[in-house]
C-alpha positions, 0 to 999 in steps of 0.5 A, spaced: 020 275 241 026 278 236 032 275 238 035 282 237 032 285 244 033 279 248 041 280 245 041 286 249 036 286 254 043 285 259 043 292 258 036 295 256 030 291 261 029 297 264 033 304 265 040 305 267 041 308 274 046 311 277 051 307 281 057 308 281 059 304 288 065 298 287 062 292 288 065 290 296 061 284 298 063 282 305 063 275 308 057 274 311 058 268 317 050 267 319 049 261 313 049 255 318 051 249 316 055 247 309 050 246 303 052 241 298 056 244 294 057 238 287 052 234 284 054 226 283 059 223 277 053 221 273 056 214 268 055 215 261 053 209 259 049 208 264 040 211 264 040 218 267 036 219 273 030 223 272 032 230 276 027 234 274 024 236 281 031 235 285 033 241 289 040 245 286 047 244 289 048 251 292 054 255 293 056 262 296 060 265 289 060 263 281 065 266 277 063 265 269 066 268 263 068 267 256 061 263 255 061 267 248 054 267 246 053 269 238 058 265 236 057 257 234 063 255 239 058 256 245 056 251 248 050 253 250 046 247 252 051 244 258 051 252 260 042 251 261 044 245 264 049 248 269 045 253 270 039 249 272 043 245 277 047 250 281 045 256 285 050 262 288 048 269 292 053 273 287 054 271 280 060 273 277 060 274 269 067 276 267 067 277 261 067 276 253 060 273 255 057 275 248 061 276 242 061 281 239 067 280 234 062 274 231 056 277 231 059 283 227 061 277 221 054 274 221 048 273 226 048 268 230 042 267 236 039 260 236 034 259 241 039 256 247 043 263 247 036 266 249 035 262 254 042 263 257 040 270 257 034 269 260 036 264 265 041 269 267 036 275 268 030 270 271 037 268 278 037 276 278 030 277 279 029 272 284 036 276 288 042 273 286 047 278 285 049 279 278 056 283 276 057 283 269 065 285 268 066 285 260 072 283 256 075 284 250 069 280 245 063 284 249 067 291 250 062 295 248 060 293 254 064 297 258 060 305 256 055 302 261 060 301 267 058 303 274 051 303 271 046 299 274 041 295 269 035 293 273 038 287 277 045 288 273 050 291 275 057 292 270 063 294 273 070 294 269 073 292 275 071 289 281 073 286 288 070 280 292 072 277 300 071 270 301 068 267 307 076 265 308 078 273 308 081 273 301 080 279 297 079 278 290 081 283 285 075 281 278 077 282 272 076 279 264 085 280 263 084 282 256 087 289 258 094 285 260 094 282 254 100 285 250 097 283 244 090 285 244 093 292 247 097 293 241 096 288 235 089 288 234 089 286 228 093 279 230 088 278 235 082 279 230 086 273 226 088 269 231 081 268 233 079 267 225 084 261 226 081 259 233 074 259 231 075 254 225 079 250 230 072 250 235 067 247 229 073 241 228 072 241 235 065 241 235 065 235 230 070 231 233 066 232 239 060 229 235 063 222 232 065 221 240 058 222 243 056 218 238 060 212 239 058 213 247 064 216 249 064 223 254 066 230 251 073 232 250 076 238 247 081 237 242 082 245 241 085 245 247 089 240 247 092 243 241 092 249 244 097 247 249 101 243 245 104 250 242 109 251 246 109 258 244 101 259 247 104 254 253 109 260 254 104 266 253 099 262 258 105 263 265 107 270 262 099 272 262 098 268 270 104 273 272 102 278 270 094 278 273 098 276 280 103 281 280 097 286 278 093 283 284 099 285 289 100 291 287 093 293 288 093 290 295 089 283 294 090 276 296 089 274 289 086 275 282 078 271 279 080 272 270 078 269 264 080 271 257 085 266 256 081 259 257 084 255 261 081 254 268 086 254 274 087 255 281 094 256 284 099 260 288 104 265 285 110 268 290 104 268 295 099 271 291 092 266 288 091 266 280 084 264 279 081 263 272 074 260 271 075 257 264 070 258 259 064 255 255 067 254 249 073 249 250 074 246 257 065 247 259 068 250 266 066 255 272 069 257 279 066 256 285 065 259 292 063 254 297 060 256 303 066 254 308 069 259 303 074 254 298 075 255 291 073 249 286 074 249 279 068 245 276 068 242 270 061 240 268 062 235 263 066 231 269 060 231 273 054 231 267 054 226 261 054 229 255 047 227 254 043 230 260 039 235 261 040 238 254 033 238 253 030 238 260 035 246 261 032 249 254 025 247 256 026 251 263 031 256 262 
């Protein structure tokens, strides 16, 4: 398979169809009992069980976003496995899900990140409900909004109602960020400076699971020692809250930002899912309609499952 098509083939399995309804879903109350909703702590240093067959952890919604696929900053393998292990009726992919700003430097497609894409695709087919709101990484994306490709539906914007009743604005938020707005150029160099960060981060990463011990993201750690990003990260939590209110809902679900959250501002509920690149994070639904952060590599060793999710994405 060319590594090209299957890039694209979010946008390009079959033909667009006009749809141009927002996505609205509603709570649906005849799911019975909760179902499990997170996979045990494994121990790292500790033999891994062989879960091969064992059912998937199941919730209502999954929010994914700056997964960034085409850039070496993707982890991809803790994505498959994610993936592989947890099943939702609405998955959400909120942006900056392939990198276009990357790809445009060099080609970068290794196996794991057409995996990813068909993992995506293979959830759709069997009936979870995938809505794809773009960032600024996969902006060319938003020519294709309001369009239907084949069980993808894009959206620019888009609005949940969890089984508590809160109504959810969805947005990727790069669209607020003054620097993306009106210097671009500074954005463009900034993310030059971050994806040199993340190979050190990769590295870093390396020597500490050889020597047994779990992941952790030196880049972020970092990133929130600089007080003037500290800063920037409340301003942006605001912004995306106040936005939320004036469009008359009970909170916001974004990413952009790489920092997962779950908090109250003035009486509004900020969301932000995290990303794949730093922090291997979602945002989850439950079925008694909580919102959880999951960091999967608190809930997964670094070694498992990274073979066994490329062998059946």
């Amino acid at each position: 398979m060319d590594p090209k098509t299957s890039a694209t083939s979010l946008f390009r399995q079959t033909g667009p169809s006009v749809d141009s309804v927002a996505f609205h879903p509603e709570p649906n109350h005849s799911h019975g009992l909760p179902l499990p909703v997170a996979p045990l702590p494994f121990d790292a240093h500790a033999g891994q069980p062989d879960d091969d067959h064992a059912a998937p952890h199941r919730y209502r919604t999954i929010w994914l976003s700056d997964i960034h696929l085409g850039s070496s900053g993707c982890q991809a393998p803790y994505l498959l496995d994610f993936l592989r292990h947890n099943e939702s009726e609405y998955l959400y992919l909120v942006g900056d899900i392939i990198d276009g700003w990357q790809l445009k430097k060099g080609w970068y497609w290794p196996q794991a990140h057409n995996d990813v894409v068909q993992k995506v695709l293979r959830k759709a087919r069997k009936g979870t409900q995938v809505i794809y709101v773009p960032g600024n990484h996969d902006e060319a994306a938003r020519q294709f909004c309001d369009l239907a490709f084949g069980d993808i539906h894009v959206r620019g914007e888009a609005f949940h109602t969890t089984l508590a009743g809160k109504r959810l604005w969805i947005v990727h938020g790069d669209l607020f960020d003054g620097v993306i707005q009106h210097a671009k150029w500074l954005a463009y160099l900034g993310d030059t400076l971050y994806t040199m960060i993340l190979i050190l981060n990769r590295w870093f990463n390396r020597i500490r699971s050889r020597l047994g011990f779990p992941y952790w993201s030196l880049s972020q750690y970092l990133k929130h020692q600089v007080k003037n990003a500290v800063n920037f990260i409340s301003s942006f939590e605001r912004v995306m809250t106040d936005e939320a209110r004036r469009r008359g809902c009970d909170g916001v679900v974004c990413g952009h930002i790489h920092k997962a959250e779950i908090r109250d501002i003035d009486g509004v509920l900020y969301c932000n899912d995290g990303d794949w690149v730093e922090s291997l994070s979602a945002l989850v639904e439950t079925y008694e309609g909580e919102l959880k952060v999951i960091y999967w590599t608190v809930m997964r060793s670094p070694e498992v499952g990274v073979q066994k999710a490329r062998a059946t994405a």
